[in-house]
C-alpha positions in Angstrom: 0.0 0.0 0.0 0.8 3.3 -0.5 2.6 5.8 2.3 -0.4 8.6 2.7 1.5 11.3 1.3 2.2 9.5 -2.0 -0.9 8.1 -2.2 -2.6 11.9 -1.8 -0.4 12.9 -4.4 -1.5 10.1 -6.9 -5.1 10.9 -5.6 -4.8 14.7 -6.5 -3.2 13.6 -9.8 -5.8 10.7 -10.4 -8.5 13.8 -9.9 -6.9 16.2 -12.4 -6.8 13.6 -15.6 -10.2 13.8 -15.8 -13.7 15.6 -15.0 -15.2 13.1 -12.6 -14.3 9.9 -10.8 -16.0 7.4 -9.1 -14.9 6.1 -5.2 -14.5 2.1 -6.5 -12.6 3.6 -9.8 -10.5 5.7 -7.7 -10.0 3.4 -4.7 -8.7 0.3 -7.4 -6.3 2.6 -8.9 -5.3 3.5 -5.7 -5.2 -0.3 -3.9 -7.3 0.8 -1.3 -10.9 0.9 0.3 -14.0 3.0 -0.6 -13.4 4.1 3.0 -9.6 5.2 2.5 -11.0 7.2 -0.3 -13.4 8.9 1.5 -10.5 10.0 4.2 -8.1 11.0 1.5 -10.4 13.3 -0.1 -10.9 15.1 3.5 -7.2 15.2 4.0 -7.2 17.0 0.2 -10.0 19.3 1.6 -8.4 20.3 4.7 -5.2 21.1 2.5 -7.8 23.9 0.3 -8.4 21.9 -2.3 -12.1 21.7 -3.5 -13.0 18.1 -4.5 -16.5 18.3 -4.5 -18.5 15.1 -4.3 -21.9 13.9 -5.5 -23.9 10.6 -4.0 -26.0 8.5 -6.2 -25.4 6.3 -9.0 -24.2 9.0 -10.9 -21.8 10.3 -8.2 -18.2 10.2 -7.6 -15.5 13.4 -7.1 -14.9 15.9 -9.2 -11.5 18.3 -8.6 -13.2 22.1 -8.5 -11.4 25.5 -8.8 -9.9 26.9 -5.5 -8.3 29.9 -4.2 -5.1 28.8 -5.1 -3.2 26.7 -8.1 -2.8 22.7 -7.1 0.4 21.0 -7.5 0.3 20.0 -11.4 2.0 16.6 -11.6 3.2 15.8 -15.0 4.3 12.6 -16.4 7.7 13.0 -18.2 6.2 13.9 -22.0 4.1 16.1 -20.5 6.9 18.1 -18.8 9.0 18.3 -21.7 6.0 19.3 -23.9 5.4 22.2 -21.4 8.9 23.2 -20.8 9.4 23.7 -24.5 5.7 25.0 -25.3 7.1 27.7 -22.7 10.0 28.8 -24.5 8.4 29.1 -27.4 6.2 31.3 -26.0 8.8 34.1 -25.5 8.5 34.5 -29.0 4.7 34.0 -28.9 1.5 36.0 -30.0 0.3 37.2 -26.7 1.2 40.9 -25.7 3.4 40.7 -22.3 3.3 36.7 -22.3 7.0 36.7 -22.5 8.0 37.6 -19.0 5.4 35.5 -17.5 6.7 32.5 -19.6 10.2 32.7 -18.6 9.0 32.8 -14.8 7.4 29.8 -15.3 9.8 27.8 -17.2 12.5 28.9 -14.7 10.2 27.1 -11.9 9.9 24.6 -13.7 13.3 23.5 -14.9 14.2 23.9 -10.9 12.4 20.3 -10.1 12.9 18.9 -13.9 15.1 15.9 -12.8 18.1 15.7 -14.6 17.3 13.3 -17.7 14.4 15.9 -18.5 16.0 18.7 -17.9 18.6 17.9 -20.2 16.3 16.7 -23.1 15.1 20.3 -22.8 18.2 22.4 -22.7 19.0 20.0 -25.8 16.5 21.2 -28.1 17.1 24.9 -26.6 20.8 24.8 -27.0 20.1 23.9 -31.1 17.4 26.3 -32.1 18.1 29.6 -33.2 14.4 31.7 -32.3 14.1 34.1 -35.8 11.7 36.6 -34.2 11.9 40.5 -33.7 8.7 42.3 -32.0 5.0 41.0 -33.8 2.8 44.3 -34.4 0.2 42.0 -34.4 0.4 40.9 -30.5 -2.8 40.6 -28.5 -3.5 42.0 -25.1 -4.1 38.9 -22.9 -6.8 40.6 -21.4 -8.5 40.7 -24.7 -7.6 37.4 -25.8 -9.6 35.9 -22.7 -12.6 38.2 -22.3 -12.9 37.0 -25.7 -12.3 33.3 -25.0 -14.9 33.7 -22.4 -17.1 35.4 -24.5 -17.3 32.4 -26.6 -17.3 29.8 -24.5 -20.1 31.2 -22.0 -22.3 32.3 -25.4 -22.5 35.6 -24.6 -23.3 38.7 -26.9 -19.8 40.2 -27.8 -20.0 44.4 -28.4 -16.5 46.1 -29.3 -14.8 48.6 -31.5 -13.0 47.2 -34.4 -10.3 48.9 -36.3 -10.2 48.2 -40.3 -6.7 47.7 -42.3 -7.1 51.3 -42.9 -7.9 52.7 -39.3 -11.8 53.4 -39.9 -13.4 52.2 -36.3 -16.7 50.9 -36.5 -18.9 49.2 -33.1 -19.4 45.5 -33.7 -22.3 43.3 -32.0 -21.3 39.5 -32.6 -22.3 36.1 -31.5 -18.9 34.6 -30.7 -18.2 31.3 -32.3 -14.5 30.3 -32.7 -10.9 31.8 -32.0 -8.1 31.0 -34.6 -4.7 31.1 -33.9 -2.3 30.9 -36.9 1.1 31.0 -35.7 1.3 34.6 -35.9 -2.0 36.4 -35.5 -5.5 35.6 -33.4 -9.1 35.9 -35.3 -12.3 35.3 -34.1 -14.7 33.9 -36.2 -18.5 35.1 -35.3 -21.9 36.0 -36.4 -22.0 39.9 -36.9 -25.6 40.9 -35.8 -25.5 44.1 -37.6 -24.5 42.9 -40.9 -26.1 39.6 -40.7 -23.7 37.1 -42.1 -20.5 35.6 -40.3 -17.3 37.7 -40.1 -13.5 37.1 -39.1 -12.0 39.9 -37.1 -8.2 40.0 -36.1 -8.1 40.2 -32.2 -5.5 43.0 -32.1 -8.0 44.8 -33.9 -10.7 44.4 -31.4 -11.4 46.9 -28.1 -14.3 45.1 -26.2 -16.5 47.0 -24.6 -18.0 45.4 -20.8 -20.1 43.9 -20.0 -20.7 41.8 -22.4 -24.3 40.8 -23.7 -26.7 38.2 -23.1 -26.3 34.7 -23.4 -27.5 33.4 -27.0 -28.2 30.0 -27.9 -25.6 28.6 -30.0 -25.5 28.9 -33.7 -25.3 26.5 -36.2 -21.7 27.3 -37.8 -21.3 28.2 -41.4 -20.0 24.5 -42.6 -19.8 21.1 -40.9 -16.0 21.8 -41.0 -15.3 24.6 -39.1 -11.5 24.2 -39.8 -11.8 24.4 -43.3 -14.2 27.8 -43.0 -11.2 29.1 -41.0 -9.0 28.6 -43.0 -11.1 30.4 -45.8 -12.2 33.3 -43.7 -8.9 34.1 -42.9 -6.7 33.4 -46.1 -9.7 34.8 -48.3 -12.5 36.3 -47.2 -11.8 39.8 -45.6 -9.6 40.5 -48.7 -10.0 43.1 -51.2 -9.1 40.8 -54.5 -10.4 37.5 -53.8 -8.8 35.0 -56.1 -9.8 30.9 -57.9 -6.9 29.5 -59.2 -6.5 25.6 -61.0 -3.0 24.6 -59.9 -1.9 21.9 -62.1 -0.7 19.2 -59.3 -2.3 17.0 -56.5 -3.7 19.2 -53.9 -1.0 17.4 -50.9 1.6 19.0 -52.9 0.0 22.4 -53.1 -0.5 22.1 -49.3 3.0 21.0 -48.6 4.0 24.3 -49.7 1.9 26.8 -47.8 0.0 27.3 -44.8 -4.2 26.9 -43.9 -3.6 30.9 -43.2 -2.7 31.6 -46.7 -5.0 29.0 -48.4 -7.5 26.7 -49.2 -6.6 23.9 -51.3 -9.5 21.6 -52.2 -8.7 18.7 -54.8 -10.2 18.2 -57.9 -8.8 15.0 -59.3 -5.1 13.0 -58.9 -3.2 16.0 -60.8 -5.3 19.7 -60.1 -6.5 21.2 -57.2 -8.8 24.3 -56.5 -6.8 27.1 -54.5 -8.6 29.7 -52.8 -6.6 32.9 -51.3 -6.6 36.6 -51.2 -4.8 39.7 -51.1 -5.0 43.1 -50.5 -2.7 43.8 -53.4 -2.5 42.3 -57.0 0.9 42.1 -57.7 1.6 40.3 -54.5 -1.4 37.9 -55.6 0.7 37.0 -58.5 3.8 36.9 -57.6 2.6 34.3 -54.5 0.3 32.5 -56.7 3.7 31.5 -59.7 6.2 31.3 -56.7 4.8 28.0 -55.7 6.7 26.7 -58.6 3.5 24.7 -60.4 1.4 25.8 -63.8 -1.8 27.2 -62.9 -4.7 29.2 -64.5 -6.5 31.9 -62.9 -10.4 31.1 -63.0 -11.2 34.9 -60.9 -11.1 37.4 -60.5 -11.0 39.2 -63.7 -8.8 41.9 -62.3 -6.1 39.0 -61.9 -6.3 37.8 -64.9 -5.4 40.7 -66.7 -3.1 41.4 -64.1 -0.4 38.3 -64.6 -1.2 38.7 -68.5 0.4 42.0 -68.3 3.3 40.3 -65.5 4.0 37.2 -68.0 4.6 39.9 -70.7 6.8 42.0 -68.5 9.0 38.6 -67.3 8.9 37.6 -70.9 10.9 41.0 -72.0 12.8 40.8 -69.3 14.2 37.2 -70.2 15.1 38.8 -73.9 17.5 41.8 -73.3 18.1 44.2 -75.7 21.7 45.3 -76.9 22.3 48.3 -75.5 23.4 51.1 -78.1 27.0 51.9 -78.8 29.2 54.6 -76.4 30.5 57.7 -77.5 33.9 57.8 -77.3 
């Protein structure tokens, strides 16, 4: 049998894999009685943390938020994964995350044992971090009243800032946040223009409190990845483009990213791409970098616009003599 203390640790672990446990589940894990159980969870209780307990057939224990973080005890992927998910988040997304991050992993790496903490300092001691400071970095505040937002259903008012700077007030069923490496969207339904919207979350200023609870909305498509994908590589772009790319659709996606485009196959050898741009020259330039014959289906505007580019490159490729020096 256990000692107590170990055995209130692997209880307090046992209760933080998952939602709700039942006393015979937990006391088999655990090699002991129902009763044992029973005391260990009022040991846990009288140490502040919450395990709150149901009777019936549909009762067990459940580990509830307290007024203070329990010991998180990780298996040894699990503190690697979070070790390195910490360093990477110096460089992350989230406005003023990269303090906080480096606090953390610095109490972490303090009770890494050795084999771990070496496997970590491994990986760090080989990777060269490329990044500089991302305009495009989100308030944590926002990026959580926002979470909540969608998770509790409620109504969602803020100010949103266009690419331009033109401020307009927003009302939004919240549905979805994206997270593409780089930037944060939300995906919603916009009340006021009636149809769903993506809005980049450094963009957004909410306003409190937020609105009533709504019920939950059907989303756009079945695959909510794939209308992500679209609605941020597409959809709130001036120029819009189609574009047949002569080769399987895997090796179209090899070479980009969901946040720059949606590939679709067709058949074995073409694909339909879908991306956008602000800009036409940048359209086409992105579109024949990817190094594979395509045809642009729309939007006119592109057409014409890589007729005139292929003509350009064509000249280009031809120089003419240049005319004889005075002497």
């Amino acid at each position: 049998m256990l000692e107590t203390s170990a055995r209130l640790l692997r209880l307090l672990s046992l209760l933080q894999t998952q939602r709700d446990w039942s006393g015979p589940d937990l006391a088999e894990r655990l090699g002991v009685t129902p009763r044992t159980v029973r005391r260990d969870v009022e040991k846990l209780r009288g140490l502040g943390y919450p395990v709150h307990a149901a009777s019936g057939v549909a009762g067990g224990y459940r580990l509830g938020a307290g007024a203070r973080l329990p010991p998180l005890l990780l298996d040894d992927d699990e503190a690697v994964a979070v070790a390195v998910s910490l360093r990477t988040a110096t460089a992350g997304s989230v406005e003023g995350i990269a303090e906080s991050s480096v606090r953390a992993l610095s109490k972490l790496e303090q009770v890494l044992p050795a084999r771990l903490r070496h496997r970590v300092q491994a990986l760090h001691s080989v990777t060269v971090p490329l990044h500089g400071t991302n305009p495009s970095a989100v308030d944590p505040e926002v990026l959580m009243a926002v979470a909540t937002a969608c998770r509790e259903h409620q109504v969602l008012r803020f100010d949103y800032r266009d690419h331009d700077g033109a401020r307009t007030s927003r009302r939004t069923e919240p549905h979805t946040l994206v997270h593409t490496g780089w930037r944060w969207y939300l995906v919603a339904w916009d009340l006021t223009r009636d149809d769903w919207r993506n809005f980049r979350l450094d963009r957004i200023s909410p306003k409190t409190p937020t609105g009533p609870a709504f019920p939950p909305r059907e989303p756009p498509t079945d695959d909510i990845r794939a209308y992500a994908s679209w609605s941020v590589s597409t959809a709130g772009y001036r120029f819009q483009a189609q574009v047949r790319f002569h080769a399987a659709a895997e090796v179209i996606a090899r070479s980009t990213t969901p946040s720059a485009m949606t590939v679709e196959p067709v058949d074995d050898e073409t694909c339909l791409v879908r991306t956008g741009s602000n800009s036409l020259d940048s359209l086409a330039l992105y579109l024949s970098l990817l190094g594979v014959d395509f045809e642009v289906l729309e939007p006119p505007e592109l057409v014409e616009h890589v007729r005139v580019l292929a003509g350009r490159l064509d000249r280009a490729s031809r120089p003419r003599a240049l005319p004889d020096q005075p002497i």
